[in-house]
TIRO-2110 file (N, C-alpha, C; in Angstrom, 1 decimal):
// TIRO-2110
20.0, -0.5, 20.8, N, 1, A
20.6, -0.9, 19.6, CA, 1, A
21.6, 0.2, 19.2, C, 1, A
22.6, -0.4, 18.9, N, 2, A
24.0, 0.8, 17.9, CA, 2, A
23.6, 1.4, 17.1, C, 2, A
23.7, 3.1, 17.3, N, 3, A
23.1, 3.6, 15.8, CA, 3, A
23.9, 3.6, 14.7, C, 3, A
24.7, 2.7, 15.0, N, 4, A
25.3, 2.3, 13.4, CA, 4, A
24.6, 1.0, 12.6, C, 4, A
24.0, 0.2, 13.7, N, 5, A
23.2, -0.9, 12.9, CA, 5, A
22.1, -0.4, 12.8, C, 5, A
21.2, 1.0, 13.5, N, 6, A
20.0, 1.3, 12.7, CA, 6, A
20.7, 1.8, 11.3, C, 6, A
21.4, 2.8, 11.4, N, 7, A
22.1, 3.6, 10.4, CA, 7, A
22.3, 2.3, 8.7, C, 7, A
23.1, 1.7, 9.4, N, 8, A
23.2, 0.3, 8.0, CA, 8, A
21.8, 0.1, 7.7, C, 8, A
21.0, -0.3, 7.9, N, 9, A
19.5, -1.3, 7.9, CA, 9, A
19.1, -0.1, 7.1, C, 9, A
18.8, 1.2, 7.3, N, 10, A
18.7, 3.2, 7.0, CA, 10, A
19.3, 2.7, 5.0, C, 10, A
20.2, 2.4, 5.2, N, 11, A
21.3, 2.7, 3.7, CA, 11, A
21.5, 1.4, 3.1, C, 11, A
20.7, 0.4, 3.5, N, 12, A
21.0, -1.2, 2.9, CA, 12, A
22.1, -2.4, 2.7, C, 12, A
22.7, -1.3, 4.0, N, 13, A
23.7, -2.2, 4.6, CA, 13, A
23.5, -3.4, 5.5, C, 13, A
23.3, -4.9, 5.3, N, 14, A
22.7, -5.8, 6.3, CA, 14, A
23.7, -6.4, 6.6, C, 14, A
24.1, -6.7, 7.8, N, 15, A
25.1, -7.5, 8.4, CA, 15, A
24.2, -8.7, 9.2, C, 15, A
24.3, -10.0, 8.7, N, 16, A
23.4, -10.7, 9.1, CA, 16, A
23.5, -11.0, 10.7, C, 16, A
24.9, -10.8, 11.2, N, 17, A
24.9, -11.7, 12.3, CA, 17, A
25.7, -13.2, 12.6, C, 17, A
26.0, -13.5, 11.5, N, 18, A
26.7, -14.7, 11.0, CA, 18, A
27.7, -15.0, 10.3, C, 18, A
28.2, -13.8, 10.2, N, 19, A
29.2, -13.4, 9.3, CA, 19, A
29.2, -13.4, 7.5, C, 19, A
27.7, -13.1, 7.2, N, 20, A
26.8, -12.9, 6.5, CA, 20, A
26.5, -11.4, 6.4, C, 20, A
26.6, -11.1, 5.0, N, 21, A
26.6, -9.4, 4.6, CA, 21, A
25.9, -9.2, 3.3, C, 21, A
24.9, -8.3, 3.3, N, 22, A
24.4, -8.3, 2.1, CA, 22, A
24.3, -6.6, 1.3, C, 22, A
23.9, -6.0, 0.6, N, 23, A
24.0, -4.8, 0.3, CA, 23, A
22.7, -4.7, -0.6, C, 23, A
21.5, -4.1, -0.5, N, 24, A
20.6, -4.0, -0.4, CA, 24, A
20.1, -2.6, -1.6, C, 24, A
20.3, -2.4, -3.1, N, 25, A
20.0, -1.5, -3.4, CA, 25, A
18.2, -0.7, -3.2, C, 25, A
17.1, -2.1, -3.1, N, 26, A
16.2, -1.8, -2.5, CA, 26, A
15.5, -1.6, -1.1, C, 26, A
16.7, -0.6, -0.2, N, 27, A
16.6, -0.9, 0.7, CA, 27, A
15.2, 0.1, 1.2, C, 27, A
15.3, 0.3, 2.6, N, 28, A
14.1, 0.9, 3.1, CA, 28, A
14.3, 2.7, 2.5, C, 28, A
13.0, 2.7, 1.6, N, 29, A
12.8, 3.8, 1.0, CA, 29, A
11.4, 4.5, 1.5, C, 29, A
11.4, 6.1, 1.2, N, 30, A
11.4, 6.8, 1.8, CA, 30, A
10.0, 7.9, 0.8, C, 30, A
10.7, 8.1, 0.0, N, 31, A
10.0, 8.6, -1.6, CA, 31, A
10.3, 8.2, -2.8, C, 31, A
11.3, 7.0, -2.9, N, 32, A
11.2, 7.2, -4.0, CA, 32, A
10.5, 5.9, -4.9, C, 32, A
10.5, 6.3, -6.3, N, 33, A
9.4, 5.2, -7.1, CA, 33, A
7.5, 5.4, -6.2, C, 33, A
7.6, 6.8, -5.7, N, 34, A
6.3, 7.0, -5.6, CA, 34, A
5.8, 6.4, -4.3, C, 34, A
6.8, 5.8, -3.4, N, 35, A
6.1, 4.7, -2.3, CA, 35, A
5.2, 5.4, -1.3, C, 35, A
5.1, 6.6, -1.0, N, 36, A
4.4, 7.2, -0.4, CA, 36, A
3.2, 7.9, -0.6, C, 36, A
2.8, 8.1, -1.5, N, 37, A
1.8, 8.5, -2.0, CA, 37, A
0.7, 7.6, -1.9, C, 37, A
-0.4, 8.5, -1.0, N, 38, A
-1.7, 7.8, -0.6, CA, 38, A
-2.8, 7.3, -2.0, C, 38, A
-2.5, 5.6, -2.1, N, 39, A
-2.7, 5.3, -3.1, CA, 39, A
-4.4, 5.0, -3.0, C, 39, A
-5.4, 5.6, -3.7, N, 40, A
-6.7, 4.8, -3.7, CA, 40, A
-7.1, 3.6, -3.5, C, 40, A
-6.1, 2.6, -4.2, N, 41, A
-6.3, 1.4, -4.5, CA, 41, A
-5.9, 0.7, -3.8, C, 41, A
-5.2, 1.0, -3.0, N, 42, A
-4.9, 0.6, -1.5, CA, 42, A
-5.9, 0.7, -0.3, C, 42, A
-6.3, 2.0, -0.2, N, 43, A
-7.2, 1.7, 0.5, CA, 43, A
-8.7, 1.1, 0.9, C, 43, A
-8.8, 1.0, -0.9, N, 44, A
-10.0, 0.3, -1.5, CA, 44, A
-9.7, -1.4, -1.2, C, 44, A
-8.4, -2.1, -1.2, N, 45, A
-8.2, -3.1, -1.0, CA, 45, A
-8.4, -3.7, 0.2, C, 45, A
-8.1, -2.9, 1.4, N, 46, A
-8.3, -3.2, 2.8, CA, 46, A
-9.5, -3.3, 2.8, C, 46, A
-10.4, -2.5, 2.0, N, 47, A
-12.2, -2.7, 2.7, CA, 47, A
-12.1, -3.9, 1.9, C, 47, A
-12.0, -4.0, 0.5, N, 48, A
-12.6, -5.6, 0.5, CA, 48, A
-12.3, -6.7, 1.2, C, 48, A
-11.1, -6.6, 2.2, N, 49, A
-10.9, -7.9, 3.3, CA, 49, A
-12.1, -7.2, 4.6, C, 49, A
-12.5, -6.1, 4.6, N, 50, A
-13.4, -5.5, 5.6, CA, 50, A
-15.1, -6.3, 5.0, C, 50, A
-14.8, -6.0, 4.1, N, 51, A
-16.0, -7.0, 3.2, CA, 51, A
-16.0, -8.1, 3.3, C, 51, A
-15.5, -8.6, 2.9, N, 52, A
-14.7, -10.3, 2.8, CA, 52, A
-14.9, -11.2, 4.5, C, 52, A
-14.6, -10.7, 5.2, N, 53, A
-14.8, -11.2, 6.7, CA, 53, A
-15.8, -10.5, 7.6, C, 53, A
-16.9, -10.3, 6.9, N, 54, A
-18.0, -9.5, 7.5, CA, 54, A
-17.7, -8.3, 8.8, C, 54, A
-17.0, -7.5, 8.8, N, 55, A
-16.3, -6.0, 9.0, CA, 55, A
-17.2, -5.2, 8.8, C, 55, A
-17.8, -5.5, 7.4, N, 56, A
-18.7, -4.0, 6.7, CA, 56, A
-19.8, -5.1, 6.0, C, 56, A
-21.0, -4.6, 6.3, N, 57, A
-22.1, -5.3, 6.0, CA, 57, A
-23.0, -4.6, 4.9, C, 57, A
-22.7, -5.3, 3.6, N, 58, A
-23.3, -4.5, 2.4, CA, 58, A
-22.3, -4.1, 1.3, C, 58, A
-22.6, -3.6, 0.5, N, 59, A
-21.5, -3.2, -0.4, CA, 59, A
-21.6, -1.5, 0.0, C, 59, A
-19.7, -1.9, 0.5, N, 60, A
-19.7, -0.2, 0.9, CA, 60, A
-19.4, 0.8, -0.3, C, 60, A
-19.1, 2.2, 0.1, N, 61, A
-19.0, 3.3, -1.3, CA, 61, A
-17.4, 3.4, -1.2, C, 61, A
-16.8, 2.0, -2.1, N, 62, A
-15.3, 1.9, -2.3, CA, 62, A
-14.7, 3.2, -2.6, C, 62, A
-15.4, 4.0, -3.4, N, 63, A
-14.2, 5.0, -4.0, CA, 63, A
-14.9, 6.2, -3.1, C, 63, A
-15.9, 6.3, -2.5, N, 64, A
-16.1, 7.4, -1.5, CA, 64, A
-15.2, 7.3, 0.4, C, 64, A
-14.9, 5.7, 0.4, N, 65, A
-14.4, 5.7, 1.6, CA, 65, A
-12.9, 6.3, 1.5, C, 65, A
-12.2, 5.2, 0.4, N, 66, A
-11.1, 5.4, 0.1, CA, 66, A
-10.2, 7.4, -0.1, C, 66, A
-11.6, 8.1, -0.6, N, 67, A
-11.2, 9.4, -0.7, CA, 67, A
-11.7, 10.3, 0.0, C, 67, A
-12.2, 9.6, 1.3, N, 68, A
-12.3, 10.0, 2.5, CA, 68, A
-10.9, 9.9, 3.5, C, 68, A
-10.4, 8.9, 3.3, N, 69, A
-9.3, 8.2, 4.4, CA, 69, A
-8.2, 8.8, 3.9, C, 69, A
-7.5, 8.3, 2.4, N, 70, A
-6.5, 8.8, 2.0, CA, 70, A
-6.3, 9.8, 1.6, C, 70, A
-7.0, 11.1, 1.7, N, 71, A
-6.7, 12.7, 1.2, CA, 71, A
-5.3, 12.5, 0.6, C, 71, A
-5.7, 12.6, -0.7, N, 72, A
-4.9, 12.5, -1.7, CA, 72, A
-4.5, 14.0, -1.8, C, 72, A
-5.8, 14.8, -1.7, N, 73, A
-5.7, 16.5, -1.8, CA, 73, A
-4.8, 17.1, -1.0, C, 73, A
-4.8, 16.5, 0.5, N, 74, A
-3.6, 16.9, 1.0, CA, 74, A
-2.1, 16.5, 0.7, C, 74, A
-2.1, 15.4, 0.7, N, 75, A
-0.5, 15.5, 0.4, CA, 75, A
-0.4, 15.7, -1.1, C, 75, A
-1.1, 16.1, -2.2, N, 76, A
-0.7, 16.7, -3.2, CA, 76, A
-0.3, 18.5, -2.8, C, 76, A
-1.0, 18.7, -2.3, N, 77, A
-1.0, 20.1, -1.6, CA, 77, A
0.4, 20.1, -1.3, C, 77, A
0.3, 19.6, 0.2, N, 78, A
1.4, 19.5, 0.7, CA, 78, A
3.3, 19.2, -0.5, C, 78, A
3.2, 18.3, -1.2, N, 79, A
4.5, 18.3, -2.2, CA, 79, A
4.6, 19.3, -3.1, C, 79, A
3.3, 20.2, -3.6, N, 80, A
3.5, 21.3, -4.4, CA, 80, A
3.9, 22.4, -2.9, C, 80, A
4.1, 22.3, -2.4, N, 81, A
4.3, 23.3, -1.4, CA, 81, A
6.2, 23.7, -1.6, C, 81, A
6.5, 22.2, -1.6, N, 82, A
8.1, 22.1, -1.1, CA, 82, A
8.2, 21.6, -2.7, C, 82, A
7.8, 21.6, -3.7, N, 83, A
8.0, 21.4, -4.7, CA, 83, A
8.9, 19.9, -5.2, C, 83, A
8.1, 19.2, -4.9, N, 84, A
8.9, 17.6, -4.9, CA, 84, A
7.4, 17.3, -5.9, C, 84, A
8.1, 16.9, -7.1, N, 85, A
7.2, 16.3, -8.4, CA, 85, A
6.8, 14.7, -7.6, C, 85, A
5.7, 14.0, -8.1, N, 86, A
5.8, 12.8, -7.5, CA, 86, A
4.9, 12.0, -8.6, C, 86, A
4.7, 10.7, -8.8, N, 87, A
4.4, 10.2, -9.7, CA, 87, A
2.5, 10.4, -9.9, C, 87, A
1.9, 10.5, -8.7, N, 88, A
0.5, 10.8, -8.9, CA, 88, A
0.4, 9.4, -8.7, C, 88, A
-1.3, 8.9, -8.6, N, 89, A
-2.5, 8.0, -8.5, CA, 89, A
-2.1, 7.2, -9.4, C, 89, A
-2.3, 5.7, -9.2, N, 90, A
-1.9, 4.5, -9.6, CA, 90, A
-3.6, 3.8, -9.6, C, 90, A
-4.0, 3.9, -10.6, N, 91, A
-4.9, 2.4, -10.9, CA, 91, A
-5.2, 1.2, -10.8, C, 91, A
-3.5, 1.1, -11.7, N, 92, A
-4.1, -0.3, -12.4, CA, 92, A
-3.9, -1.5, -11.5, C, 92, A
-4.7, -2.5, -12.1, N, 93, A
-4.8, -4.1, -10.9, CA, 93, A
-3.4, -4.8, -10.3, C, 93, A
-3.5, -5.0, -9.4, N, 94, A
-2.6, -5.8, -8.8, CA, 94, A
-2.6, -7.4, -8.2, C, 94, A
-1.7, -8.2, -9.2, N, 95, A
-1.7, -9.3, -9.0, CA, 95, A
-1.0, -9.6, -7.4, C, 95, A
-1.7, -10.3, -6.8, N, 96, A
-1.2, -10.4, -5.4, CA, 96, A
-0.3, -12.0, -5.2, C, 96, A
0.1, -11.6, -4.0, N, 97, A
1.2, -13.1, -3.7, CA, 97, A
0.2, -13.8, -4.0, C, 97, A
-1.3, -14.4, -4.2, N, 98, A
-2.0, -15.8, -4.0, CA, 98, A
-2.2, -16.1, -5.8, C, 98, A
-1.7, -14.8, -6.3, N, 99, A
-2.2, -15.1, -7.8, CA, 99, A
-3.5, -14.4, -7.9, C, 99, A
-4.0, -13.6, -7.2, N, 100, A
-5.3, -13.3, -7.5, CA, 100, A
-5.2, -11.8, -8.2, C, 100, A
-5.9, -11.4, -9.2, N, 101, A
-5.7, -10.4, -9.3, CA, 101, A
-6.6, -9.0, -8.8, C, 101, A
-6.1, -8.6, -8.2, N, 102, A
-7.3, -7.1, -7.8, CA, 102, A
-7.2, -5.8, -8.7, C, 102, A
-8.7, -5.7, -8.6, N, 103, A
-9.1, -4.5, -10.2, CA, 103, A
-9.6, -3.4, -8.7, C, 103, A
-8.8, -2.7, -9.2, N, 104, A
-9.5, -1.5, -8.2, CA, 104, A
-10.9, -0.6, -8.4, C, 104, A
-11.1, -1.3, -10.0, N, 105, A
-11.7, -0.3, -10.4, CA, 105, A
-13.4, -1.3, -10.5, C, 105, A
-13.3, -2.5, -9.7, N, 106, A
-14.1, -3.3, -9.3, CA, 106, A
-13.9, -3.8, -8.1, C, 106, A
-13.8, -3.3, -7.0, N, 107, A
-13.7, -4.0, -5.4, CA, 107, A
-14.4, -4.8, -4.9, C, 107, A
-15.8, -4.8, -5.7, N, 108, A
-16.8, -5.5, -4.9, CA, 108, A
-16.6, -7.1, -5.7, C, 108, A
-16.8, -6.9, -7.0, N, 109, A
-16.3, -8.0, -7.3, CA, 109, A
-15.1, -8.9, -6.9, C, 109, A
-14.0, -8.1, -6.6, N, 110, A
-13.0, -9.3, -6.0, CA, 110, A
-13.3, -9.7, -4.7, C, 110, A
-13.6, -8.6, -3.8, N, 111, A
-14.2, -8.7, -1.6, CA, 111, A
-15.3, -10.0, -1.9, C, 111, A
-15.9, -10.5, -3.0, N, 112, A
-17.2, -11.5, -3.1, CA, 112, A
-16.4, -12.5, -4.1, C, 112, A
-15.3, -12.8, -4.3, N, 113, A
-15.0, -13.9, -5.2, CA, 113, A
-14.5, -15.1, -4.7, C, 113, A
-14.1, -14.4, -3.2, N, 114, A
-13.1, -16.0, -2.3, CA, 114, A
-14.4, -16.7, -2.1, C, 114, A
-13.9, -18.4, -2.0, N, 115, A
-15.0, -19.4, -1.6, CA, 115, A
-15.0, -19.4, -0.1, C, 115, A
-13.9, -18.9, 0.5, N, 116, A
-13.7, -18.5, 2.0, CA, 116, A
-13.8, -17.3, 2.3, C, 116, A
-15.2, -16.8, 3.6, N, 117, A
-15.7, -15.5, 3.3, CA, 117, A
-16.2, -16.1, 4.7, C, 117, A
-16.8, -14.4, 5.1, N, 118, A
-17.7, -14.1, 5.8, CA, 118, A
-19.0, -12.8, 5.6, C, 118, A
-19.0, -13.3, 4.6, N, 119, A
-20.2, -11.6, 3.6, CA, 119, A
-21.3, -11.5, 4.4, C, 119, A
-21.6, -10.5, 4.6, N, 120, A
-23.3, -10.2, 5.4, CA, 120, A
-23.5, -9.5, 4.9, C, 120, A
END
């Protein structure tokens, strides 16, 4: 591939192909609005689909796995190093594309609420 069409795709330059062109202010980002920072609630959300389709058998320790996996401690470490401020830990629930909403601050409850499951 042209590294001018990775370069575009890079800066939110899209050339469709078709003589279609679009300009992309949200394009593929990197730091900012916080996207990189290892979110708890994210990781807490993949177990309850690990819950949800029998993966993990039992109610696991959501907020001890999650702060096992995502060492939050390190990459805070790591940006006070090079001194890059960043927005910190995100909580609150996230309504997902199905409409469902997930409370991070209750995983077991949502991983056990689909009528389609495989819980053990």
């Amino acid at each position: 591939c042209p590294k001018e069409i990775i370069l575009g795709r890079l800066q939110g330059h899209y050339d469709m192909g078709d003589g279609r062109s679009k300009e992309d202010p949200n394009y593929m980002i990197f730091h900012e609005r916080n996207c990189n920072y290892p979110q708890l609630k994210y990781c807490k959300w993949w177990l309850t689909q690990f819950r949800r389709w029998g993966m993990v058998e039992g109610t696991p320790d959501y907020d001890g796995v999650a702060k096992q996996v995502m060492r939050t401690d390190l990459y805070e470490e790591a940006m006070k190093e090079i001194g890059f401020a960043h927005g910190g830990a995100n909580s609150d629930p996230e309504t997902l594309f199905d409409g469902v909403t997930f409370d991070p601050a209750d995983p077991e409850k949502y991983a056990t609420s689909f009528a389609i499951n495989n819980l053990k």
